[in-house]
DORO-540447 format. One record per residue: y, z negated, x of N, C-alpha, C in turn; residue in one letter. Coordinates in pm, whole numbers, plus 50000, padded with zeros to 5 digits. Each point is the difference from the previous one (the first is absolute). Layout:
<pts>
YZXYZXYZXA...
</pts>
This chain:
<pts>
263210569268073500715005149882500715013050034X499945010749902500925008950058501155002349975X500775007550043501045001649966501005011449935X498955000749867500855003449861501284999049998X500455007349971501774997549897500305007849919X500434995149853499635006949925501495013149983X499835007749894500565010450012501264997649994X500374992949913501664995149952500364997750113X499084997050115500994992050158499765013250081X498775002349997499995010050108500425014549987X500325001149848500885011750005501714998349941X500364987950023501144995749981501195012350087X500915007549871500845006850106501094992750095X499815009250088501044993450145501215009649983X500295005949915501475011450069500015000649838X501405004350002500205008549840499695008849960X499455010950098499075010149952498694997149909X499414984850069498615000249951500174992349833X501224993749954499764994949929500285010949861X499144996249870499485009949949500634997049845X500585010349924500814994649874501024999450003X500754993650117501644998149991500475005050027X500605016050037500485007550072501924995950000X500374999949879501114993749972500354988650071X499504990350044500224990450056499665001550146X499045006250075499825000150144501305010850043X500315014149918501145009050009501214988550036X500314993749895501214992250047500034989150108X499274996150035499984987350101499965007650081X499225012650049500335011850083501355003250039X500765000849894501605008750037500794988250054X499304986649914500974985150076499435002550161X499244995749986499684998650177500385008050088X499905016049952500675011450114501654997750000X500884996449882501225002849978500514984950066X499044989749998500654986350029500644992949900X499605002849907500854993449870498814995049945X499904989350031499154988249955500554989149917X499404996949904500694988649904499074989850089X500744987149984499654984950057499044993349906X499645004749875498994996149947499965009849861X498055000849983499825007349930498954989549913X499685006349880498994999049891498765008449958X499294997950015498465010249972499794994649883X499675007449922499324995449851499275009049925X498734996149961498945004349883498934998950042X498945007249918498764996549985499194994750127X498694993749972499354990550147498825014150065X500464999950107499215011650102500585010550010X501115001949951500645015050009501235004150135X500064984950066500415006450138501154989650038X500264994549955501154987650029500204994750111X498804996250001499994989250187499575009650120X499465011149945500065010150122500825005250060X501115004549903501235008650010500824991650115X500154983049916500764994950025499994996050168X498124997850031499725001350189500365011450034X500015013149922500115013550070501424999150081X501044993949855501295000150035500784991250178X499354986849953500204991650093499175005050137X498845005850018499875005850080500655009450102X500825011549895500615007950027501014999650068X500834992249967501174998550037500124989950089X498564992950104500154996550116499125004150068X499515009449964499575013950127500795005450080X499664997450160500775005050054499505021250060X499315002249936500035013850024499525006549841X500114997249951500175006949838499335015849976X499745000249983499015017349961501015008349849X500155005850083501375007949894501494995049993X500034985350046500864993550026499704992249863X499154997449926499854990549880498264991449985X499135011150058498834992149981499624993650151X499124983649961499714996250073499085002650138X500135001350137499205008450057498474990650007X500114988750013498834995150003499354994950146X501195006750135499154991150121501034994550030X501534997749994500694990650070499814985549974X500694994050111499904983249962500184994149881X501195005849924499954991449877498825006149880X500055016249990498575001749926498214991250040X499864997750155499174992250004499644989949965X501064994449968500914987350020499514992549844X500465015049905499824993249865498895007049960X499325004650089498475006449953499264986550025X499854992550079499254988450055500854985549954X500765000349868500554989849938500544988750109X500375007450083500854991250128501595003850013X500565008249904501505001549958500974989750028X501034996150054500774989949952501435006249938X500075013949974501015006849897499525000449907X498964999349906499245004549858499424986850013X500304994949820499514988249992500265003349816X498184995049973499305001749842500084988649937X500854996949932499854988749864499665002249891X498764987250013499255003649826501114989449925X500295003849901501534994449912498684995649906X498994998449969499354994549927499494988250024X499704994050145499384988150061501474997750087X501055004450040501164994849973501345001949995X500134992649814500985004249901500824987949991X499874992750121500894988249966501674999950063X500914994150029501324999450001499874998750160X499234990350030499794994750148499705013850104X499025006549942499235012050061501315012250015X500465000949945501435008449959501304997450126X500324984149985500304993450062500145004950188X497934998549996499824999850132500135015850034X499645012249907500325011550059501555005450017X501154991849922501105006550067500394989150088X499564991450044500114998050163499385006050102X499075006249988499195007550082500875016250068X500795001049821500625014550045501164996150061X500134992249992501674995050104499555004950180X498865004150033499835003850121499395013650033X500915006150100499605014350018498905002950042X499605008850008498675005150039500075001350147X498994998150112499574999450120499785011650049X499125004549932499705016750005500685010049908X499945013450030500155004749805501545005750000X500115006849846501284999449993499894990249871X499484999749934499594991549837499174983749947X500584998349967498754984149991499935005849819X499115004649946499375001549890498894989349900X500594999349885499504987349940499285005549870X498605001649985499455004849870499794989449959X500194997849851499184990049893499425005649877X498704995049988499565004449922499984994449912X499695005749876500144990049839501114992149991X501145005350014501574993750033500244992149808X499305003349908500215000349894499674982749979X499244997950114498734984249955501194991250047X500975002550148501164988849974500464994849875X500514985150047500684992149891501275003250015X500314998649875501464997749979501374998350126X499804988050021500444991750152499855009950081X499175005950054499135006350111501025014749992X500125009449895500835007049964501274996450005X500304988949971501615000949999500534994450144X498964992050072500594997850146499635014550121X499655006549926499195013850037501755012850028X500714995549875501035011149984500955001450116X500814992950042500665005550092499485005250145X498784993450028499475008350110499665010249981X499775004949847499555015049986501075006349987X501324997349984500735008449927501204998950130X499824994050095500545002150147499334994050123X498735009650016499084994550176500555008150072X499654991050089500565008650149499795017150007X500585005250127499885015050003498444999250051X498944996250016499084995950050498975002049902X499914992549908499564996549901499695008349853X498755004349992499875005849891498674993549920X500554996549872498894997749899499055011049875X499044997849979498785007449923499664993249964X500224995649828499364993749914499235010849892X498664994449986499445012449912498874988349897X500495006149862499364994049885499415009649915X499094989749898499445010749922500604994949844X501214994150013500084995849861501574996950048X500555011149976501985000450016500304991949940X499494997949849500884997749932499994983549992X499504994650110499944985150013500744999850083X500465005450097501485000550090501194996649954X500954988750027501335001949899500845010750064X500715001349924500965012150015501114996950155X500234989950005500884997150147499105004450109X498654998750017499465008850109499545014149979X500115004849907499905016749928501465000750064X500724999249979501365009050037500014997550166X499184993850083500915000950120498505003450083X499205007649893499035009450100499945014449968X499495011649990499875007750038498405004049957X500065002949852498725002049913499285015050022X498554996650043499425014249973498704993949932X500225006749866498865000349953498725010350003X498364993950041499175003050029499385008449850X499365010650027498985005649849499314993750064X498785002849855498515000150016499295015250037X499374996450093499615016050110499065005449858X500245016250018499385008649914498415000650052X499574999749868498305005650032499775012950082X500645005750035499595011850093500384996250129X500684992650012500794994850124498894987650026X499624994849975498854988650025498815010050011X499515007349896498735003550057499695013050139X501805005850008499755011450147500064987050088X500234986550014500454995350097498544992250043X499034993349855498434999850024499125014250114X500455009449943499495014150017500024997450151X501014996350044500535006650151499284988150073X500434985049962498764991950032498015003450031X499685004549852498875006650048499555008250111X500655010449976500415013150124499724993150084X501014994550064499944989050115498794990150085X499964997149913498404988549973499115010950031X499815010749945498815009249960499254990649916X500864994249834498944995549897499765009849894X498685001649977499965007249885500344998649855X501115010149912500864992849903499985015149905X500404998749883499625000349845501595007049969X500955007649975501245000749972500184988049866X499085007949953500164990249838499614985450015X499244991450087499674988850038501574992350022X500345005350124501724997850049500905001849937X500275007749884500765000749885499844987249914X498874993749974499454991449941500434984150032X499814999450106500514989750128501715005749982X500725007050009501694998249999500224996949872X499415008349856500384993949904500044986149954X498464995550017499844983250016501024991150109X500864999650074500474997550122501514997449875X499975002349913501715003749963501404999650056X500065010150100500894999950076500344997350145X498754986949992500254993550146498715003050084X500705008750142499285002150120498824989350055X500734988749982499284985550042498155000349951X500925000449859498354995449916499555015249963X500075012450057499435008849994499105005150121X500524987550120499215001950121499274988549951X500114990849978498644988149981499475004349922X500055007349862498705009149940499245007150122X501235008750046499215009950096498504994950080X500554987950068498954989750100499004995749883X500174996949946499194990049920498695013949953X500635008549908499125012349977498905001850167X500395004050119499385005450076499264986150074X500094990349946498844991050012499225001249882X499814999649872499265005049917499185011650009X500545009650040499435016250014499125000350113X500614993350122499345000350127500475007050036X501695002649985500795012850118500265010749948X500344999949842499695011149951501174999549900X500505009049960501045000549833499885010649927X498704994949884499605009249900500914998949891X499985005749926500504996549869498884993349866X498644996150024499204991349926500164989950058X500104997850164500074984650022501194990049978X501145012050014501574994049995499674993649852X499625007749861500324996249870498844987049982X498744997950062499274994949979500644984650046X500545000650127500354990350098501984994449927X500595008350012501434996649903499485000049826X498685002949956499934992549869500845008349915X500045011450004500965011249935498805010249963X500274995149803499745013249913499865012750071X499045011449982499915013050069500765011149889X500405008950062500965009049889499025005449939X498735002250012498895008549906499764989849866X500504990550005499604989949903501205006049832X501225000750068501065000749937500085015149958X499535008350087499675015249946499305005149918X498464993650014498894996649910500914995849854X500744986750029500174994649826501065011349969X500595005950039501055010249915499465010649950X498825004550087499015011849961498874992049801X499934988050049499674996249859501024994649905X501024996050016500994998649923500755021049891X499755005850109499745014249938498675001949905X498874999750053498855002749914499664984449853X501064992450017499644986249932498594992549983X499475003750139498964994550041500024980050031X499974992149907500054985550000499424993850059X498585008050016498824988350038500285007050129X500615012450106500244996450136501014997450023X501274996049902501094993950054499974980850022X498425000049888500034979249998499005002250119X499275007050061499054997150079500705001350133X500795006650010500805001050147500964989049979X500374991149932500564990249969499194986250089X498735005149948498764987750003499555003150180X500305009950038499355000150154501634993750091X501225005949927501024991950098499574984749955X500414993349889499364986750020498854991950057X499045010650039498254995650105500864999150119X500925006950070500245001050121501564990950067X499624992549881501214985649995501325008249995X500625009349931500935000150008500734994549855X501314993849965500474994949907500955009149899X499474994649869500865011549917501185006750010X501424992450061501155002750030499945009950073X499134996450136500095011550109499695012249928X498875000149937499375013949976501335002549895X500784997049904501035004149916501245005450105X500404991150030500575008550156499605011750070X498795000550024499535015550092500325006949891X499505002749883499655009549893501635000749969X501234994750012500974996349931500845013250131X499494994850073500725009050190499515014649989X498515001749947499225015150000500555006649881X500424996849901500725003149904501545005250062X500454994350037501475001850041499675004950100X499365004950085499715009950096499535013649946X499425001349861499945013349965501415003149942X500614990249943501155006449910501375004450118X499684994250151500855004250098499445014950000X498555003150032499625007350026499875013949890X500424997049901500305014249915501095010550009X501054993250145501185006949981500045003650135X500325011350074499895004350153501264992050030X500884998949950501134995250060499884983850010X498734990649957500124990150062498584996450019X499895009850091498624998850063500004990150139X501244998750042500204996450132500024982549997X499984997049847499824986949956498624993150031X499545007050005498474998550014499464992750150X499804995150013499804990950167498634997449991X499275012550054498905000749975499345015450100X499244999150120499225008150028499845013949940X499935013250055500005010949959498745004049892X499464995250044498444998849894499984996449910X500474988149991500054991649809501545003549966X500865006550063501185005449948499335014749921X499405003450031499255012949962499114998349828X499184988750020499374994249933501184997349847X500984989750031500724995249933500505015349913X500345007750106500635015049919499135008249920X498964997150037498875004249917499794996949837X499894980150034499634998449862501304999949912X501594997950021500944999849943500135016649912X499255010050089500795009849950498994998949891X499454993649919499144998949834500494987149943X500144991350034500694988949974501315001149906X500225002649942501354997349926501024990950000X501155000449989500854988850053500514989449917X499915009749843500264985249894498154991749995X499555008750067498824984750007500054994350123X500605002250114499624992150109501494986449961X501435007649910500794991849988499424988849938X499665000549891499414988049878498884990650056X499645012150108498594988550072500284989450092X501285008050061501054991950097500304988149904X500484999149899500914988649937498964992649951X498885004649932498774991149954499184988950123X500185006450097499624994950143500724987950073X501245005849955501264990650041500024989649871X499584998549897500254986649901498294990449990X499005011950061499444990750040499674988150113X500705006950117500334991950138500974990449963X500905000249925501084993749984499124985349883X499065001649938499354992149903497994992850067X500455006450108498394995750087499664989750017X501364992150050500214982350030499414993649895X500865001649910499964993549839498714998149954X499105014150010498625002149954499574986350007X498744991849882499304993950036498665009950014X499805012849948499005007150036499805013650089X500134993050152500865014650058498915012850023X498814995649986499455014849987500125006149864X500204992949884499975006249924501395009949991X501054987450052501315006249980499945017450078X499485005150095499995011450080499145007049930X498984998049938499385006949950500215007249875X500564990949919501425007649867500565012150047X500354996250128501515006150052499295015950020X498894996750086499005013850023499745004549842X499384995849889500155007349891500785007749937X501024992049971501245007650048500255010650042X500064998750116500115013050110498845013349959X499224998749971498665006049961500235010649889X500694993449922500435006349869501535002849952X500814999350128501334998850004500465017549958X499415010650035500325006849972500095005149902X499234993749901500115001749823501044996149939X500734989750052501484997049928500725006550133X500155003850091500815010150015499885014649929X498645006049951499665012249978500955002349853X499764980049882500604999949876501225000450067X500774992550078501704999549987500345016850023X499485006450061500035016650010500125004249897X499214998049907499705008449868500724995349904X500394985449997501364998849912501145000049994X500615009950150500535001250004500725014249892X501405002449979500105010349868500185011950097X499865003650104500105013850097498854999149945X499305016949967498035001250028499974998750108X498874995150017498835004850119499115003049992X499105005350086498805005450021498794988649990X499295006349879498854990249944498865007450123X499044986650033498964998350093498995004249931X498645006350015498955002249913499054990050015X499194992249890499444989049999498705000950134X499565004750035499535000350138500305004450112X501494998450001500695003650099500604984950077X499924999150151500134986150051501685000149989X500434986049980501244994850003501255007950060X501045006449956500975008850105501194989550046X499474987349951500884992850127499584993650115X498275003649984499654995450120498625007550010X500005009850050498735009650044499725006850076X499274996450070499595005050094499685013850102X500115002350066499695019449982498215005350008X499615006749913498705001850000499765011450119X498264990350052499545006650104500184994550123X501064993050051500304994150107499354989750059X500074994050117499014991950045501254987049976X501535005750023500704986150014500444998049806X499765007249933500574994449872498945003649867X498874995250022499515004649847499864988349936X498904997849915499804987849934499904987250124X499914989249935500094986150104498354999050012X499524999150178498974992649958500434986550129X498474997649985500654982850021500275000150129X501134989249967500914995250169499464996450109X499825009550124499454991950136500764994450058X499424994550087501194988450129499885005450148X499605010250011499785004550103500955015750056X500225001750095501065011950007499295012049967X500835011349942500045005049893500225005849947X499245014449957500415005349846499044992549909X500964995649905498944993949866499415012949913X498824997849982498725007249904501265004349894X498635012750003500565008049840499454992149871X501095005249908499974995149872498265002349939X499735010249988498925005649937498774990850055X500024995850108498924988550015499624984649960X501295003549904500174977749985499215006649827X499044988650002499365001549878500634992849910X501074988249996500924998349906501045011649949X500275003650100500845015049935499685007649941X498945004350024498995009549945499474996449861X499604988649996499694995749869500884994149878X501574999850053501244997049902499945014849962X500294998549844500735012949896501054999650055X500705012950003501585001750022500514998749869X501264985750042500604999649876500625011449911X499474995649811500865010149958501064996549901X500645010549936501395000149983500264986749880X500574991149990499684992049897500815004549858X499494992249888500175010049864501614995049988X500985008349903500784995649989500474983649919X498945002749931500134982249894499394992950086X499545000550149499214989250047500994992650092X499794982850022501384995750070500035001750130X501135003550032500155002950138499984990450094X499015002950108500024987950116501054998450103X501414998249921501064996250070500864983749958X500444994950129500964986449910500805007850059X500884985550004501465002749980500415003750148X501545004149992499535008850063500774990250204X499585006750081500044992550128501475002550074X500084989650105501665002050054500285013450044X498995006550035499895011050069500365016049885X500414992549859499825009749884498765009549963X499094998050082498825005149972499474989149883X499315005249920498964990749916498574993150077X499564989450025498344996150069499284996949868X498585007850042498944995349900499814983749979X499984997949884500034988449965498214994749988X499354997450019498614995550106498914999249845X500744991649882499074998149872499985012249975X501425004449930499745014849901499195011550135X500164998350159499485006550040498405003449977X499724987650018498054997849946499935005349900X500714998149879499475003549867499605017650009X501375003950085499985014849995498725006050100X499844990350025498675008850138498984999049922X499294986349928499084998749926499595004849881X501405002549942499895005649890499065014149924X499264997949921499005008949968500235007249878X499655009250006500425017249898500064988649829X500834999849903499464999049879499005012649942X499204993949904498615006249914500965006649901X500035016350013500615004149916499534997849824X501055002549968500755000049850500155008649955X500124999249843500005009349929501275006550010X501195018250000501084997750033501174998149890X500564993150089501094992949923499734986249969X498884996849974499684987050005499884985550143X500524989349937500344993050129498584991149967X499034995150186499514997249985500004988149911X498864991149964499914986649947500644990650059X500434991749945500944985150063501145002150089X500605014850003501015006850110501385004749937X500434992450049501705007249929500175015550075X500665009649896499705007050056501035004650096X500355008750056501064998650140501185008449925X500744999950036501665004750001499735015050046X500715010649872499445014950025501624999250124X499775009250096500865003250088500955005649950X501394999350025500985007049933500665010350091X500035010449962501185011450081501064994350095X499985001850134501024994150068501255004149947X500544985650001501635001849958500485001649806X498314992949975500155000149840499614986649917X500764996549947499404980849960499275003849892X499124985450023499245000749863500094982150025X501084999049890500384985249964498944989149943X499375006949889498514987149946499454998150151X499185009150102499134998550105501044992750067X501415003150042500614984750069499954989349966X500754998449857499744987349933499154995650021X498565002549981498524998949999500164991150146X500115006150079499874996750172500784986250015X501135002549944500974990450009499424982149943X499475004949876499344987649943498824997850073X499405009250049498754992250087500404991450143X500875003250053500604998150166500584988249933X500794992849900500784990549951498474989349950X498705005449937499344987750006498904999450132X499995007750104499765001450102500514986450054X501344998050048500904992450014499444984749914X499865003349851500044985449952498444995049992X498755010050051498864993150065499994992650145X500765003750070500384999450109501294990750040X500084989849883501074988249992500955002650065X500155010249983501905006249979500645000849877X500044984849906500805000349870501015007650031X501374995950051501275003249970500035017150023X499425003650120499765014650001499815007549844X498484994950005499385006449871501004998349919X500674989749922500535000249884501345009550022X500655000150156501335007449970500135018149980X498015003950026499785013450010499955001549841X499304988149935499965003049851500854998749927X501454998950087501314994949897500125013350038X499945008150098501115016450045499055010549873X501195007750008499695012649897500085011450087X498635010249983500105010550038500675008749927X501235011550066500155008349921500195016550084X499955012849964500475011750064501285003549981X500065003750162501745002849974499885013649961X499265003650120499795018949984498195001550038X499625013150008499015003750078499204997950110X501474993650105498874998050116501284984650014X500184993649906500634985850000499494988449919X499454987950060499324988449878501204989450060X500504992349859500854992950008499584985949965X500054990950076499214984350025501604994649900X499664996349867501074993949956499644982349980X501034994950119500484984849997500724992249937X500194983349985501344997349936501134999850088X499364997250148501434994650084499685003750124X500854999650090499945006050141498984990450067X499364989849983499334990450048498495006749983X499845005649877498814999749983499595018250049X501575006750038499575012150050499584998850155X500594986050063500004997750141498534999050009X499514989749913498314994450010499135015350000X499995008049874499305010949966500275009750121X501304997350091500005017150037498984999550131X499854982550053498345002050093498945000049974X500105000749869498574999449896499195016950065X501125010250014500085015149964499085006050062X499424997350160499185005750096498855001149916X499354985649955498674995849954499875004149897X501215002449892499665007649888499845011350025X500095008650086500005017250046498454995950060X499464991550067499235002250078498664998349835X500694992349899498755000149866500045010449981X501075007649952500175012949915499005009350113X500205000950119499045010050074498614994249975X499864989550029498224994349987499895007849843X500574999049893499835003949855499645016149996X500655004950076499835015150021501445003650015X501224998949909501314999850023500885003250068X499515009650097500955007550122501485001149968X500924987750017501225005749946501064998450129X500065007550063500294992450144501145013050017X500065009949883501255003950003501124994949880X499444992649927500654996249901500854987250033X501124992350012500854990649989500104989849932X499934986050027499974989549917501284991550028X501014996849882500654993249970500014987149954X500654988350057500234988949943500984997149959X500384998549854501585003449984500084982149908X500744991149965500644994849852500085006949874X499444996449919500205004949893501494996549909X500795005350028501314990949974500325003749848X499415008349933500045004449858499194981749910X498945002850041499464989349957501024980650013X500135006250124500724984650035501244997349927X501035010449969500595000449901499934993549864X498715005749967499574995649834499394986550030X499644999850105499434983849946501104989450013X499464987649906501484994049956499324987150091X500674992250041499304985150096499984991449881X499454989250019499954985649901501064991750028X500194999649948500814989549935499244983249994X500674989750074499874982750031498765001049852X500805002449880498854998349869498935005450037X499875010249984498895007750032498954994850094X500274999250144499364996950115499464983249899X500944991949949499124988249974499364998349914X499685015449910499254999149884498905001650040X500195012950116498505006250031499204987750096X500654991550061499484988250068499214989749954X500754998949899499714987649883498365007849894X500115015249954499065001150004499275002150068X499565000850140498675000450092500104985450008X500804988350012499744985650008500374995849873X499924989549885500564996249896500524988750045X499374994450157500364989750004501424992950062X500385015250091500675000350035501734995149894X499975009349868500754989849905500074986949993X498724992449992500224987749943500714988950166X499745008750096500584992350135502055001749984X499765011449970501635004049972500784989649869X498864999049947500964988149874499964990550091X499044992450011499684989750074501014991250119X500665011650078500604998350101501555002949983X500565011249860500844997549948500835011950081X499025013650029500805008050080500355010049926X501435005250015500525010449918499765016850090X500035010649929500635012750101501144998350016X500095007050139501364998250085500605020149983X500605002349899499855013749944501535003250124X
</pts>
């Protein structure tokens, strides 16, 4: 058999120099050890592989070296460094607090510290997973921690503080551990290679620290595991093939067709991540991360956000600078309510695949929330591609989308995907035609709403008419009015259709309370919703979005004009209430029978 060891051991750091990420924490145990001001017990805490139990041998090492290198790091040939290189120490002694967390075990180690050390100046006590003690175990634990001998120093290191009670938090001496940066994991792969003389990928090793999240540990057992796959090697096809990680040409590809609203290569690159077993979530996740990596990447000043190789940092700057940011925002939040609703799905490909439609055509209700807005803007020419998401013509990294490879990468030009090529560029839609927007999203952007979206794609030219004349069987549409000028019949009009809208759609009480309100003009660019009572202005005034959103489907641009829900308190005035008689006349006639129960039973009004 030979004798392998894998990287996590055999490149385990021995000194505080080698350990990688914590600088904050090896600096200070540094100034303790030279200055002699050592606390009697300390605490390590956070994430798993990021340096805890190393530090904590570095420490205990250190400080029973008898010839010290700088006067703080361990030299590595005296007796006691041999000593605890060959797990034959009797000053350093490792407790797993997980196999034992009992009272007894506790017990037996502060009898143990009741005796000085033989050798040494230190008898040093690490435990690990100090968090897995019981109760008992902790509380017969306290006074030896909180007064051991001058001898005696403890290192407890967890990955979960907050299961510690607070009586052993105060009488240690907390340093909390980060999670090591992706550049700091992959120069520290790098230098490994070097070393080795293995042949390695920058972007491969970037790949491997990002996957690793944080921890050194499991960024060296990728490491091993990869260069048995490869045969000694760290590409960047075998790392993604072997860690099972989406390729960034996949996610570049769909943004390049999410620009050209190319469908059939945004469902087909859909259909090759699902051949290659990966699961819907994941792929909503990558696409959810490449998104929020361009919208880092549109701004120089947080470019440094980016934890990512000089190459696809390049890449990323590329496609952002066409990308627009109220579409990468809305795509962000559409992305985020579908991850958040994935579980739930009973149909989860379908559910992702919405979400991609969506996305596809997202820039059309951003292009409308633009244009209704009351600032002008600059109208697009009907064969002109999307200006919230277009591409730069000519380029190899941004023209039309063609279809997504999995392989490293510049993805193909637009002009070669024969779906692109063969979509019309959308054009401008008519003003009476309804707009493919709902309501509108958390994000205040409006999302295409998926039915009225179809209608509008499918939709085919009407057979002209004679003019002025409306075709056969067609109401005819609402003439547009001058911004900022009412035309009260065409509201009314709107108003009564949206109210039996409502009462096809078994919303009685709705419907009937739209047909109790009176439209009236206050002024020019004012329509006044007249109510009887503050109740029924509360109901109507959320009615208001959906009625603006009819009046636009109608043609009705009134989006500078103002709508009021007021009481009609003139009216409420004049009307007089009933009167006990009254109410039992009008009763008695819709029932007659109701009288003859009232004799019957011998009941009077109670006036």
């Amino acid at each position: 058999m030979s004798d392998f060891i894998v990287s996590a051991r055999k490149y385990r750091p021995v000194r505080f120099g080698d350990v990688v990420g914590q600088e904050h924490i090896t600096t200070t145990l540094r100034n303790a050890i030279r200055s002699e001001q050592l606390a009697h017990s300390f605490l390590f805490c956070g994430p798993r592989g990021v340096g805890k139990t190393t530090c904590a041998r570095i420490l205990a090492q250190s400080i029973n070296c008898q010839t010290p290198v700088d006067g703080v790091e361990p030299c590595g040939t005296c007796g006691p460094c041999k000593s605890f290189r060959e797990s034959s120490s009797f000053n350093i002694y490792e407790i797993d607090a997980a196999s034992n967390n009992s009272v007894e075990d506790i017990r037996a180690l502060t009898e143990q510290v009741r005796f000085p050390p033989q050798a040494g100046r230190y008898k040093v006590y690490i435990i690990d997973e100090v968090h897995m003690l019981s109760q008992a175990a902790f509380n017969a634990f306290l006074k030896t921690l909180e007064e051991p001998p001058s001898y005696a120093i403890f290192i407890l290191a967890t990955t979960e503080k907050h299961k510690i009670i607070p009586t052993i938090l105060s009488r240690c001496q907390i340093f909390d551990f980060n999670r090591i940066q992706v550049a700091d994991i992959a120069g520290h792969l790098q230098g490994i290679c070097e070393t080795e003389k293995i042949p390695f990928e920058p972007q491969g090793l970037h790949v491997i620290a990002q996957k690793a999240d944080g921890g050194m540990r499991d960024a060296l057992s990728m490491f091993d595991r990869i260069l048995a796959f490869s045969g000694g090697s760290v590409r960047l096809p075998e790392v993604l093939e072997n860690l099972n990680i989406l390729d960034y040409d996949v996610f570049f590809g769909l943004v390049e067709a999410f620009a050209a609203e190319d469908l059939a290569t945004v469902l087909q690159t859909f259909q090759r991540v699902l051949e290659r077993g990966f699961e819907g979530d994941v792929f909503l996740s990558g696409l959810a991360e490449h998104l929020r990596n361009l919208l880092v990447a549109k701004d120089p000043a947080t470019h440094n956000l980016l934890e990512l190789s000089e190459g696809l940092r390049e890449r990323y700057i590329s496609q952002a600078s066409w990308a627009s940011g109220s579409f990468l925002v809305s795509a962000l939040s559409l992305l985020n309510q579908a991850d958040i609703h994935f579980k739930a799905s009973r149909h989860k490909r379908l559910h992702v695949e919405t979400a991609l439609v969506k996305l596809t055509y997202l820039h059309r209700a951003v292009d409308l929330s633009a244009e209704s807005a009351p600032v002008p803007v600059k109208k697009k020419q009907p064969d002109e591609p999307s200006s919230a998401l277009k591409p730069p013509q000519g380029s190899g990294e941004g023209g039309s989308a063609g279809p997504a490879t999995f392989s490293a990468g510049t993805p193909a030009p637009a002009a070669s995907s024969p779906a692109a090529a063969a979509q019309p560029a959308p054009a401008k839609p008519a003003p009476a035609a309804p707009s493919p927007v709902a309501k509108p999203s958390a994000s205040g952007v409006k999302l295409p709403n998926l039915r009225d979206l179809a209608a509008s794609l499918e939709r085919k030219p009407e057979p002209a008419t004679a003019a002025g004349s409306p075709s056969p069987g067609t109401i005819a549409p609402f003439a547009p009015e001058a911004p900022g000028v009412i035309d009260l019949p065409a509201l009314r009009q709107a108003w009564t259709e949206h109210a039996a809208g409502h009462a096809q759609n078994n919303r009685m009480s709705l419907a009937k309370l739209m047909e109790a309100a009176r439209l009236d003009k206050k002024d020019d660019a004012s329509l006044l919703v007249l109510v009887d009572n503050n109740i029924q202005q509360e109901l109507l005034r959320e009615e208001m979005p959906a009625y603006r959103e009819k009046l636009f489907a109608a043609g009705l641009h009134v989006q500078a004009i103002s709508i009021e829900i007021v009481p009609d308190l003139q009216a409420a005035a004049q009307a007089v209430p009933y009167s006990s008689q009254d109410r039992l006349a009008r009763m008695v006639e819709k029932n007659p029978l109701l009288n003859d129960l009232r004799e019957k039973l011998g009941l009077e009004l109670d006036f």
